[in-house]
N, C-alpha and C positions, 0 to 999 in steps of 0.2 A: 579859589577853588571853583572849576568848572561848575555848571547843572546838572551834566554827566553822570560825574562822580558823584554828586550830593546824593540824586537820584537813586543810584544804585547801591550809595552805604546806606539810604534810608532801607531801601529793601531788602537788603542784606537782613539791618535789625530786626525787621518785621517777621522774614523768614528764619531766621537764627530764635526768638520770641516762639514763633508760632509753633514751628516747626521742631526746635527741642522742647516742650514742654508737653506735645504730642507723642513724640518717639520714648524720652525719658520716662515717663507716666504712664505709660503703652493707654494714652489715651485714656489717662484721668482713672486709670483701675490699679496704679500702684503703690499699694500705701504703705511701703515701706520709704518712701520719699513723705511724706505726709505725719508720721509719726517722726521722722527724725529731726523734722522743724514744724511743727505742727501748727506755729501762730505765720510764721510765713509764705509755709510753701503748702496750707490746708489745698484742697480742692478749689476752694476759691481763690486762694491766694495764685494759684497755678492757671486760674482762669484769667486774674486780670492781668497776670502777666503775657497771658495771649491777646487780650484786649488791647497790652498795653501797645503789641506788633502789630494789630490791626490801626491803631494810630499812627505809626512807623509808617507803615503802610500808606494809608493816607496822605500824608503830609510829602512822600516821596511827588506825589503829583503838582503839588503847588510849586506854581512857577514864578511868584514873586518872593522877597526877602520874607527869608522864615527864621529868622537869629532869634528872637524870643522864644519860637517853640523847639528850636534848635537848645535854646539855655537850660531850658525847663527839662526837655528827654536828659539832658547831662547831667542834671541835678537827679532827675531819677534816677539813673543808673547810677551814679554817686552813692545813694542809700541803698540801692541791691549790693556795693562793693562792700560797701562799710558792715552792711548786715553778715554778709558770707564771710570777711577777715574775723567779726565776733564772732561766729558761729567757731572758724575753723580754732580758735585760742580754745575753746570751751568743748567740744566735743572731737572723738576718734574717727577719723576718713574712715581707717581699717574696719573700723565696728559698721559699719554702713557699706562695703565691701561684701562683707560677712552675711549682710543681710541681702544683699541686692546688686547684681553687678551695674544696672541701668542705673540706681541710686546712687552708687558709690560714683560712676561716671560722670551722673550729674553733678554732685556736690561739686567734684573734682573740677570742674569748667565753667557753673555759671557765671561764678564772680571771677573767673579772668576773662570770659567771653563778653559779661559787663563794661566790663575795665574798658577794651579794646574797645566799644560803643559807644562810653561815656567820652574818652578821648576823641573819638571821630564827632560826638556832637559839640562837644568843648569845639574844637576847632574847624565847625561848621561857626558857631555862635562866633569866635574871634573874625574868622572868612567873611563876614558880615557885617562888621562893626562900621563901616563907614558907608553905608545902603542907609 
């Protein structure tokens, strides 16, 4: 895998992080996203998920092997996937819908928009194994 490409899926993530949790939240004032998972996606929770694209962020400029921090964003986004498949076994999209269309939209994409992130960092970390 080129630097190019690295480069630009890391700030993808960063921008996809920062950038829906700003639009979704209309900027941290919507707490019908906040009561519908309250221990994950609280106001903080939402914050260090933009933290965690200011890392994204970051790390797009290093220009030597970055597979270790490549493993570790994979492994995080790993636990957003895992978190968002339990949530959706356990609670109604439709009722969150009902409440909020930016809520419902959210639910509806973090954790495949993870998925797609965790995959790209997974095989950032494999793209790297012999560096």
């Amino acid at each position: 895998m080129n630097r190019q490409t690295i480069k630009w899926g890391f700030i993808a993530a960063g921008a996809m992080n920062i950038g829906g949790v700003l639009l979704f939240s209309r900027a941290f004032t919507n707490s019908v996203i906040n009561q519908t998972d309250p221990v994950v996606m609280s106001n903080f929770g939402l914050m260090m998920i933009a933290v965690w694209g200011l890392a994204y962020l970051g790390a797009s400029t290093i220009q030597s092997n970055i597979r270790w921090l490549a493993g570790a964003f994979a492994l995080e986004k790993l636990v957003y996937v895992v978190t968002w498949l339990s949530w959706f076994s356990q609670n109604s999209l439709g009722d969150v819908y009902d409440k909020d269309l930016f809520a419902g939209i959210f639910y509806t994409i973090y954790g495949a928009n993870d998925l797609i992130f965790m995959l790209f960092f997974a095989l950032v970390f494999w793209a790297q194994r012999n560096r």
